[in-house]
C-alpha positions in Angstrom: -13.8 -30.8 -23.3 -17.5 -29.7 -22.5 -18.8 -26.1 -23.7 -17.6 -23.2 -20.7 -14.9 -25.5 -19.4 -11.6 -23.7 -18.6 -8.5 -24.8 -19.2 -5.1 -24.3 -17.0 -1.8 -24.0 -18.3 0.7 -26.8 -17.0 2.1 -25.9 -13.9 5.7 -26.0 -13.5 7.4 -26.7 -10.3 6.9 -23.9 -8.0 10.5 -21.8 -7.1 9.0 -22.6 -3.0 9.5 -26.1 -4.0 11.6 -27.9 -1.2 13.4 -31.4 -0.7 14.2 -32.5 2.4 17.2 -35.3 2.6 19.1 -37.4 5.0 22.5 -38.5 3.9 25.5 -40.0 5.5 28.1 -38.0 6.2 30.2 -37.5 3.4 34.3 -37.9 3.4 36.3 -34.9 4.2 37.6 -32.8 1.1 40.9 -33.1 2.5 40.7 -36.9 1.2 38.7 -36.1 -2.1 41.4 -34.2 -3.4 44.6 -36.0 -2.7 45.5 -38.6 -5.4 44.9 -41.3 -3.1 43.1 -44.3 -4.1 42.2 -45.5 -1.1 40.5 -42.7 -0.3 39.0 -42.5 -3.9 37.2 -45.9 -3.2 36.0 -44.4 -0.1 34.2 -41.8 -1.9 32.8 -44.2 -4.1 31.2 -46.1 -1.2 30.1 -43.0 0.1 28.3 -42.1 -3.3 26.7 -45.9 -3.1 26.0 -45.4 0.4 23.8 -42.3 0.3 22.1 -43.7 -3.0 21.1 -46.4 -1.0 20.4 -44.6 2.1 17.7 -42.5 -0.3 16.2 -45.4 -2.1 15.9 -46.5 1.9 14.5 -43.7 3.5 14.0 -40.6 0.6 11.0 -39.3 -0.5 8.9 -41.4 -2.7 9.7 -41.2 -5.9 13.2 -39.7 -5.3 12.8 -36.1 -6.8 14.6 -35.2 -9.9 15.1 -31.7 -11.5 12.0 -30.3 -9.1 14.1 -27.7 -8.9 15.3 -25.8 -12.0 16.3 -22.8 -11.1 18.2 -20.6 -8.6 18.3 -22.3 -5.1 19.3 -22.4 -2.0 21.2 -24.9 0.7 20.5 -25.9 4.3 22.9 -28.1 5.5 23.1 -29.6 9.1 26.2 -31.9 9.7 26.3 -33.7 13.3 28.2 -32.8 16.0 29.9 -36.0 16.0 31.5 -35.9 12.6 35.4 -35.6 12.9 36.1 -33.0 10.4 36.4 -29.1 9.8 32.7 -28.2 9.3 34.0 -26.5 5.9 35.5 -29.7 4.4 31.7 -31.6 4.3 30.6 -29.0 1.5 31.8 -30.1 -1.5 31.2 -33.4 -1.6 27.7 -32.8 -0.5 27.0 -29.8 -3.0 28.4 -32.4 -5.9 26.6 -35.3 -4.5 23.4 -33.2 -5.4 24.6 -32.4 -9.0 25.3 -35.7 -9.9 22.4 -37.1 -9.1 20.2 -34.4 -10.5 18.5 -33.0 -7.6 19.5 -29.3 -8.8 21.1 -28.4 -11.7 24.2 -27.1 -11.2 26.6 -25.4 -8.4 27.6 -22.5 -10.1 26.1 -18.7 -9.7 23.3 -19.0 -11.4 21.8 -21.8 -9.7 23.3 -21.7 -6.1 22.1 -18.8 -4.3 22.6 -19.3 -0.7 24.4 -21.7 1.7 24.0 -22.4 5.0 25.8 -24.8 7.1 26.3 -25.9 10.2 26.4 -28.2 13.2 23.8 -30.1 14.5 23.1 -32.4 17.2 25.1 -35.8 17.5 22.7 -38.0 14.6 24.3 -40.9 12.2 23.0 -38.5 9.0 23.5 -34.8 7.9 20.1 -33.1 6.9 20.5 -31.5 3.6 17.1 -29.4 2.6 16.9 -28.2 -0.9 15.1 -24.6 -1.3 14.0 -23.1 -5.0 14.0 -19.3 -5.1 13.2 -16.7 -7.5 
């Protein structure tokens, strides 16, 4: 380090930090929670299917714990989706846990949640919003 240099503390990932996603749609909850193994494979697909469908199309390098913190949702399912807008939630919002884009799902990490429909589209839009 030269004489009159100045030196910065590491920066940690800002709380305006923000991930954008595209996922599939996910299965109803209505199926995720009857003891039904068809539909448990299902869901299993579903997980394999959106990791794939990141690795395809995500940000580059898929981000991990950016957000540490509080946060908040934005979730846009399409129109076309044959569901009760409601029942897409969960396995989104655990989706997310499980693969370590936030940390957790409980108070003190999710703050907000917004969702709704959206036009007709193959993929839900999922965007990922640290707050303070």
């Amino acid at each position: 380090m030269t004489a009159g240099a100045t030196t910065y503390p590491a920066i940690a990932p800002s709380p305006a930090v923000h991930i954008c996603l595209d996922l599939p749609v996910p299965p109803s909850v209505n199926r995720l929670r009857r003891i039904d193994w068809a539909n448990h494979k299902k869901h299993k697909q579903w997980k394999l299917h959106a990791d794939l469908h990141i690795t395809a199309y995500g940000p580059r390098p898929p981000p991990r714990r950016m957000i540490k913190g509080p946060f908040e949702l934005h979730i846009v399912i399409p129109a076309n989706a044959r569901a009760d807008l409601d029942n897409f939630c969960k396995a989104l919002i655990d989706y997310l846990v499980s693969r370590e884009f936030v940390g957790g799902d409980g108070y003190g990490h999710l703050r907000r949640l917004i969702f709704e429909w959206g036009p007709p589209d193959p993929a839900c839009h999922v965007t990922i919003t640290g707050v303070r």
